[in-house]
C-alpha positions as a LaTeX table, in Angstrom:
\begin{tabular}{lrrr}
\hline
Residue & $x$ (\AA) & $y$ (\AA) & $z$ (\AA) \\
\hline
Unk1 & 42.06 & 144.35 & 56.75 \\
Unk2 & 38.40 & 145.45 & 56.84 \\
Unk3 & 36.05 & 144.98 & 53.87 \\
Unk4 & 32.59 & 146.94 & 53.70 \\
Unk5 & 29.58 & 146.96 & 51.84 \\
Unk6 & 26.53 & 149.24 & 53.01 \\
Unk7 & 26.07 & 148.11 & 56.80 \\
Unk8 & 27.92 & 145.33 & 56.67 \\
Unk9 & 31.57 & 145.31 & 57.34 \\
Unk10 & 33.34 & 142.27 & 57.63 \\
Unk11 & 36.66 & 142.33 & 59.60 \\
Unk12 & 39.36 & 139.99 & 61.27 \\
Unk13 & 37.82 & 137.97 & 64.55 \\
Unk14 & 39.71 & 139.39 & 67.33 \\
Unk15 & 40.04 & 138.72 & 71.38 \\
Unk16 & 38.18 & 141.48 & 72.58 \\
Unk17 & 35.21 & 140.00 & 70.68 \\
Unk18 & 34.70 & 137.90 & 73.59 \\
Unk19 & 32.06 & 139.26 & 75.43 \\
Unk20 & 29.94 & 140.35 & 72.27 \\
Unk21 & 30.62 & 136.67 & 70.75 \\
Unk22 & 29.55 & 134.99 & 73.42 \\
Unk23 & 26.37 & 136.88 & 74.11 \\
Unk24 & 25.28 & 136.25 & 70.40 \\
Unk25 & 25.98 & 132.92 & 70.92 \\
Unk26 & 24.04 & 132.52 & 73.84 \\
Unk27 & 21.31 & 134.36 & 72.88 \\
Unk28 & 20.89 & 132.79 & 69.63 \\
Unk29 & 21.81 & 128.85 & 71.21 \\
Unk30 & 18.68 & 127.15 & 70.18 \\
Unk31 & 18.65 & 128.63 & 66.48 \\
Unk32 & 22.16 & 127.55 & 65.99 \\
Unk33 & 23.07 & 124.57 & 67.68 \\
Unk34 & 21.40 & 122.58 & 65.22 \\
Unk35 & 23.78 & 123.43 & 62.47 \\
Unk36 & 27.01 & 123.87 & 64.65 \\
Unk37 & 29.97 & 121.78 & 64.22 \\
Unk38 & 30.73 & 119.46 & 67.32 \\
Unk39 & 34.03 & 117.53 & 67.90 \\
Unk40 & 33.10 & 113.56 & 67.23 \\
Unk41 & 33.61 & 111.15 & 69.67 \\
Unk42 & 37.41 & 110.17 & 70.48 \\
Unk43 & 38.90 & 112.72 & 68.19 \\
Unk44 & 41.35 & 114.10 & 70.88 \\
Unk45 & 40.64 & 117.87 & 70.38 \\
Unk46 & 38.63 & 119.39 & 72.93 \\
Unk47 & 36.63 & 122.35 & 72.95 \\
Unk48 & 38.54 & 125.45 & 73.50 \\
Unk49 & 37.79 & 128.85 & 75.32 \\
Unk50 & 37.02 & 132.13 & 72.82 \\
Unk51 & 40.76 & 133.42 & 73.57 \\
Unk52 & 42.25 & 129.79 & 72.73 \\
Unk53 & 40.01 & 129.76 & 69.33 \\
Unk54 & 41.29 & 133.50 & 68.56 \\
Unk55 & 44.83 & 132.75 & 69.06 \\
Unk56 & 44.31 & 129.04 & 66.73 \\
Unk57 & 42.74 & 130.57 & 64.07 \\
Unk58 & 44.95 & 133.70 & 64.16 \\
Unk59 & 48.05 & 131.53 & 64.00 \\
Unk60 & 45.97 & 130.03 & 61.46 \\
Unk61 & 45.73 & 132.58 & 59.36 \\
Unk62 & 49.41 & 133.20 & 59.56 \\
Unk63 & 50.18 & 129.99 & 57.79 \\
Unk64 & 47.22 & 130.61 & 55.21 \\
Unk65 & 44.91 & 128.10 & 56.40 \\
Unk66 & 42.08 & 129.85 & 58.03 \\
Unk67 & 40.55 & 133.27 & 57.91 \\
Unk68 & 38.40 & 134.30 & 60.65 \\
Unk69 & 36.35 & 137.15 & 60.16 \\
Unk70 & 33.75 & 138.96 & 62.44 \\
Unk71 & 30.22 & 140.26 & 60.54 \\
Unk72 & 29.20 & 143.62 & 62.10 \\
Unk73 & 25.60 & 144.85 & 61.14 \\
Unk74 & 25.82 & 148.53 & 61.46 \\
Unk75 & 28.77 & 148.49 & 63.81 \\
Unk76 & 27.51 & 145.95 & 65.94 \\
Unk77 & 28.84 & 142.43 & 66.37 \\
Unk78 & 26.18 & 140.17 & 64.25 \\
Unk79 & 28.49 & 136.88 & 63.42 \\
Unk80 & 31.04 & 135.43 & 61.84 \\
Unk81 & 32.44 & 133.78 & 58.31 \\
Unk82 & 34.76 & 131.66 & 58.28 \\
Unk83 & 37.38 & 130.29 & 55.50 \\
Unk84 & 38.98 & 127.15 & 56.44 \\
Unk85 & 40.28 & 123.98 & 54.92 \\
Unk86 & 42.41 & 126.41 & 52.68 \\
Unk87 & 44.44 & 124.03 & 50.19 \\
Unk88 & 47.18 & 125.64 & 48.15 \\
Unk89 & 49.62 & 124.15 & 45.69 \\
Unk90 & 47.23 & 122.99 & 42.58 \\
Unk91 & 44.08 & 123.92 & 44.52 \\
Unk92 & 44.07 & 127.11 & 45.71 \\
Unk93 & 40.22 & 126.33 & 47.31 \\
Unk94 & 38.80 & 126.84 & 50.91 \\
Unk95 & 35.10 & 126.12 & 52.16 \\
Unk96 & 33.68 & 128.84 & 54.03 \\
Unk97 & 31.30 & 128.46 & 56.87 \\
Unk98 & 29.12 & 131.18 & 58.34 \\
Unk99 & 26.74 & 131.85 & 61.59 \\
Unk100 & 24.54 & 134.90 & 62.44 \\
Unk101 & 22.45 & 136.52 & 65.48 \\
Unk102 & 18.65 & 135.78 & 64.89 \\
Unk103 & 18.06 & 139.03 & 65.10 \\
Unk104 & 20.12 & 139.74 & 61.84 \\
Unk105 & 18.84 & 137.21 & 59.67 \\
Unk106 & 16.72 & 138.10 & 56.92 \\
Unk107 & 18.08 & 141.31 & 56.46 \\
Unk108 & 20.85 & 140.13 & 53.41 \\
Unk109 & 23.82 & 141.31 & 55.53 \\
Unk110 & 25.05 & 137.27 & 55.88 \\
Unk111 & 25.02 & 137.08 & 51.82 \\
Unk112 & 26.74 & 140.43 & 51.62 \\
Unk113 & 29.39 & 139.29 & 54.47 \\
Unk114 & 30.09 & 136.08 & 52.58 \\
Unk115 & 30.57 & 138.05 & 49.69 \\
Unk116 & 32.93 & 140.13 & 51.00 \\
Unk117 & 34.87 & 137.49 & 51.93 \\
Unk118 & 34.57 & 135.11 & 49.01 \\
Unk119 & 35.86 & 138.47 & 46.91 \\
Unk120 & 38.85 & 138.98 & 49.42 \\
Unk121 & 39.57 & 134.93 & 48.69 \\
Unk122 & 39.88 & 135.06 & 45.18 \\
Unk123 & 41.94 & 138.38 & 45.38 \\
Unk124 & 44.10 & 138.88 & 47.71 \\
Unk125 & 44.45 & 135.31 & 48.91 \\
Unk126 & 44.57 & 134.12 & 45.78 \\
Unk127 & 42.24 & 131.50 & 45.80 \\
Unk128 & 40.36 & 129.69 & 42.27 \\
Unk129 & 37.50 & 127.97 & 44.21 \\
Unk130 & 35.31 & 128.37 & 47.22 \\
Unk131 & 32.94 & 125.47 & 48.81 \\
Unk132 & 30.11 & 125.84 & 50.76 \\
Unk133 & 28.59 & 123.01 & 52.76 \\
Unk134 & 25.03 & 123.16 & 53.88 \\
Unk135 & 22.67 & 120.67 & 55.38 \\
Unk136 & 19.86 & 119.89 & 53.12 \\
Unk137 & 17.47 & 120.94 & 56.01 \\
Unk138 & 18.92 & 124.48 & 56.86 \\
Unk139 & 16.70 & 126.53 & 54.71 \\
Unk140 & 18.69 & 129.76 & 55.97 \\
Unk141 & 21.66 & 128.80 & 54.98 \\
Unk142 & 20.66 & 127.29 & 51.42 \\
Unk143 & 18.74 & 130.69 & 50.79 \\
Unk144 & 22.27 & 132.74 & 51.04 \\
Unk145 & 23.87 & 130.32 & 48.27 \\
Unk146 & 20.47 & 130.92 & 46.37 \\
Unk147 & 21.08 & 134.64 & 46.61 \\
Unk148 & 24.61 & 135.00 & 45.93 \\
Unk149 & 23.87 & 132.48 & 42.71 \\
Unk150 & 26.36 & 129.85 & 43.84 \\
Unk151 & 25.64 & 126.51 & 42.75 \\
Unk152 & 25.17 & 123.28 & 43.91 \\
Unk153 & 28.14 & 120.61 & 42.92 \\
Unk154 & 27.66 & 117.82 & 44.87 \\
Unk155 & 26.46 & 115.78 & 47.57 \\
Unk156 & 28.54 & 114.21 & 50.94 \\
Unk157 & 26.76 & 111.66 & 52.85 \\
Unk158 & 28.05 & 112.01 & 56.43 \\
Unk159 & 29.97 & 114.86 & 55.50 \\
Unk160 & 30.45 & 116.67 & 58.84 \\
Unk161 & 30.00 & 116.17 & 62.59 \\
Unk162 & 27.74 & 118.53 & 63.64 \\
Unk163 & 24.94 & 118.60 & 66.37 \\
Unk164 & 26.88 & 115.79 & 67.64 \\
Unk165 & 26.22 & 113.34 & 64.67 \\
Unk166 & 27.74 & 112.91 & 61.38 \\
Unk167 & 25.38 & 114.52 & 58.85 \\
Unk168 & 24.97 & 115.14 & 54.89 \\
Unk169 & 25.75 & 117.81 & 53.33 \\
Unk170 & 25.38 & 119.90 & 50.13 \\
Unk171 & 28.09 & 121.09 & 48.53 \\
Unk172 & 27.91 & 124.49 & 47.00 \\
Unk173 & 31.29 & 126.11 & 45.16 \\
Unk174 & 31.80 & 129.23 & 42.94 \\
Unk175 & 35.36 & 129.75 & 40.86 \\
Unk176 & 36.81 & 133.18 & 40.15 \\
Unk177 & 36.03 & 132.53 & 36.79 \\
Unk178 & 31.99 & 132.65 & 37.09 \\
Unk179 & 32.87 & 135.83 & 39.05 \\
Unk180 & 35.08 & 138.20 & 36.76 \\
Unk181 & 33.70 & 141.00 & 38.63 \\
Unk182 & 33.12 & 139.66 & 42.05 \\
Unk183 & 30.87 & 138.09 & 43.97 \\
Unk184 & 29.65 & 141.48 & 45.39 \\
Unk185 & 28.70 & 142.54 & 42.16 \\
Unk186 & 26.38 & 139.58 & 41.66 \\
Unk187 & 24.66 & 139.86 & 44.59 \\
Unk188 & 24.23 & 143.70 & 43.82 \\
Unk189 & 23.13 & 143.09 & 40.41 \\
Unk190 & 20.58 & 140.88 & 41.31 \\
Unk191 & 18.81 & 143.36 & 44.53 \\
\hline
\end{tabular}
């Protein structure tokens, strides 16, 4: 499935994203390593190649537990969102992580991607609630929740591993509910 809004078009992460993945990531390594997940010490999973993280999160998405999705900015690779953690049964909530090229940012098509996305969750996927988790110090990343008008629920101390550490986090989650008319909508109403 592809969703689009403007210039943005969000779509499934797929192999042959290789090559344009992993120049955006390399190109944009010191702006995002700071806020990038890293396995902690002695966890037993080990880092895998792009093709190896396509085919885990595909399979993934099979069972209903991840949905990766590429961000193209006017047909062009610019990042990716992310739904994982996906609980069903009385939950029906996933958290959704995100990461764009540098060269992207500022231009409201991360906001639009996540939601996109968000939308698709509490439609077809049937979700109730979607979490966010930011690090207090990654003023990007707070300034999409600002913009899409998600707010802030809570507070994790240690939260995540990422940058090789265990840091805080805070925790951002919209319901369908707040949303009768989607996410998209919101964020529309408000440009």
């Amino acid at each position: 499935m592809t969703l689009r809004s403007g210039d943005v078009t969000v779509r499934p992460l797929r192999a042959r994203d290789q090559r344009a993945w992993r120049e955006a990531r390399q190109r944009n390594a010191a702006w995002l390593v700071p806020w990038d997940a890293t396995v902690p010490p002695n966890a037993g999973v080990r880092p895998s190649t792009f093709r190896g993280l396509v085919r885990r999160m595909r399979r993934q998405a099979r069972q209903g537990t991840t949905y990766p999705f590429a961000v193209e900015v006017d047909g062009r690779f610019a990042g990716q969102v992310t739904v994982t953690n996906i609980a069903r049964g009385s939950a029906q909530f996933g958290s959704v992580g995100y990461w764009i090229d540098r060269q992207y940012a500022g231009r409201g098509a991360i906001p639009r991607a996540v939601a996109l996305v968000v939308d698709h969750c509490f439609t077809a996927a049937g979700l109730h609630r979607v979490e966010i988790a930011i690090r207090p110090e990654n003023s990007n990343s707070l300034r999409v929740v600002e913009k899409l008008g998600i707010h802030e629920v809570g507070y994790a101390p240690r939260y995540l591993h990422i940058d090789g550490e265990w840091r805080d986090h805070r925790i951002y989650a919209v319901t369908r509910e707040e949303v009768p008319h989607g996410l998209l909508a919101r964020l529309e109403s408000h440009e």
